[in-house]
C-alpha positions as CSV (number, residue, x, y, z in Angstrom):
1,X,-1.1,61.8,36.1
2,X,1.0,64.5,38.3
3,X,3.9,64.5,39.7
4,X,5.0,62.8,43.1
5,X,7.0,62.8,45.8
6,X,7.2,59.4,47.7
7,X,8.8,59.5,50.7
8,X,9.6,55.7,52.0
9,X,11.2,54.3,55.6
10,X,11.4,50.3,56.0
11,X,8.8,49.1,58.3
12,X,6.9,52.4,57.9
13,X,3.9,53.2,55.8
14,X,5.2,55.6,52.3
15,X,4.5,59.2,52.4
16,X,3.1,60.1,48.9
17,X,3.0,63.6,48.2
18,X,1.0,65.1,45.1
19,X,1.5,68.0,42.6
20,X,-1.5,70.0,43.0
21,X,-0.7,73.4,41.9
22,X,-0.9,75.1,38.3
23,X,0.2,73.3,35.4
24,X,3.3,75.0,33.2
25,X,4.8,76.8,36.4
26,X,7.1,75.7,39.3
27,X,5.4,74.3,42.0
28,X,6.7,73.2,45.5
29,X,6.1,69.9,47.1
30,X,6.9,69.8,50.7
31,X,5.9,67.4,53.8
32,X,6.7,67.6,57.7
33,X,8.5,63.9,58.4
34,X,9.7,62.7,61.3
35,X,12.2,59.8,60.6
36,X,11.6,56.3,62.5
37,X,14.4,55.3,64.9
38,X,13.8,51.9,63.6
39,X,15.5,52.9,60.6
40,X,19.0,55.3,59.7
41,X,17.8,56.1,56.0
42,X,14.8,57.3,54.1
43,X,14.3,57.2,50.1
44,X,12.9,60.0,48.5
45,X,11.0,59.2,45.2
46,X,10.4,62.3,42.8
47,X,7.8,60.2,40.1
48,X,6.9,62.7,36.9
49,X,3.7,60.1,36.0
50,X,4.0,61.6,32.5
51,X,2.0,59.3,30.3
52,X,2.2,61.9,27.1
53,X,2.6,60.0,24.0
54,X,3.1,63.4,21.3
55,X,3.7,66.8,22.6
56,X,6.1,68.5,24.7
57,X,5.6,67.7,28.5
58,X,8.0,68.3,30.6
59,X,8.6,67.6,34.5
60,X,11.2,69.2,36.1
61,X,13.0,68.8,39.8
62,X,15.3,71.2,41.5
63,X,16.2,71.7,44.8
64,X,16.0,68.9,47.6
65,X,16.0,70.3,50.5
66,X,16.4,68.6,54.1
67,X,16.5,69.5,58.0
């Protein structure tokens, strides 16, 4: 499966973003979000889904950025 970003609020549906770019290279996830004011906080969930039982597969994160 490919990599995630879940982006959750209480009382507010998730936000699931999905990798959908080239495979062995760095690829950017990114999302417009406009926070609830029902709420003060949001998670951010970065989910590799690696399933790989032999091999070398790596998923990698870098660089949360917010504003």
């Amino acid at each position: 499966a490919l990599p995630q970003m879940i982006i959750k609020q209480p009382s507010q549906s998730d936000r699931t973003i999905t990798d959908i770019g080239s495979t062995a290279t760095w690829n950017v996830l990114t999302d417009t979000f406009t926070q609830s004011a029902s709420s003060d906080f949001v998670i951010v969930e970065l989910a590799s889904n690696n399933t790989a039982t032999s091999g070398s597969y790596g998923t990698f994160f870098d660089n949360l950025n917010v504003s």
